[in-house]
N, C-alpha and C positions, 0 to 999 in steps of 0.2 A: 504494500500500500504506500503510495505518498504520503509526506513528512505531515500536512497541514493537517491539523484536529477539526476543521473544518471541511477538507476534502472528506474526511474519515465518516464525518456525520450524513455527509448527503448519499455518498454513494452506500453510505447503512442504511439509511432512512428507504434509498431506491430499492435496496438491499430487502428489507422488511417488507414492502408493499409486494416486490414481486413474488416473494418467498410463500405471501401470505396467499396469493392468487394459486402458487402453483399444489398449496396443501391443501386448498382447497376448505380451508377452515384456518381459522387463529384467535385472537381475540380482541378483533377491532382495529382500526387501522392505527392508531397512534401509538399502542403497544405492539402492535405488528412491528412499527418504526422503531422503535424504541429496542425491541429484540434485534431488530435487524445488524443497527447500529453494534450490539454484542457480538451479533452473529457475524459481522467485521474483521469483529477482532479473531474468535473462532477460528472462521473461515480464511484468514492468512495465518493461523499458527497452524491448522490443520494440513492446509496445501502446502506450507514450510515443510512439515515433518515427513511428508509423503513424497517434496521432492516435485508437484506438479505446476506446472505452469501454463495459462489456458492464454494464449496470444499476449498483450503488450498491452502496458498503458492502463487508459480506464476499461475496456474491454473485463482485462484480466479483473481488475481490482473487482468489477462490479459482478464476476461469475465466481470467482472465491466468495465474496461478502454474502452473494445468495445463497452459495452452499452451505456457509457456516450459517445463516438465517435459517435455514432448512431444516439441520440439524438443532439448534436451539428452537423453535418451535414445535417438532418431534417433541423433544424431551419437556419443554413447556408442556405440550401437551397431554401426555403419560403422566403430569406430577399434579394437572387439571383435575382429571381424573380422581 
């Protein structure tokens, strides 16, 4: 991810709304966002540790940031439950 803590928010925020579309369930779009934003941070340690790189740029940043959204909303959701 780029350095700026502001880049970091929007592309979570884009991060969370997509994430929330593709599960097809979440819990409203502000906390979708708000996950997302997590799921950011997640989703570039995750793709760190595994070594994966999905194209360049904002591209990458914004398909890491939805996987880790993905994955944080999954387990949001199991602990909904």
């Amino acid at each position: 991810m780029e350095g700026s803590l502001l880049y970091i928010i929007i592309v979570g925020g884009v991060a969370g709304f997509l994430a929330g579309l593709l599960m097809k369930k979440g819990f409203g779009i502000i906390v979708n966002i708000i996950l997302g934003i997590v799921g950011a941070f997640v989703g570039n340690w995750l793709f760190g540790i595994l070594n994966i790189s999905i194209g360049t740029g904002v591209i990458n940043d914004i398909v890491t940031a939805v996987a880790g959204s993905v994955v944080i909303l999954f387990v949001a959701g199991l602990l909904k439950k």
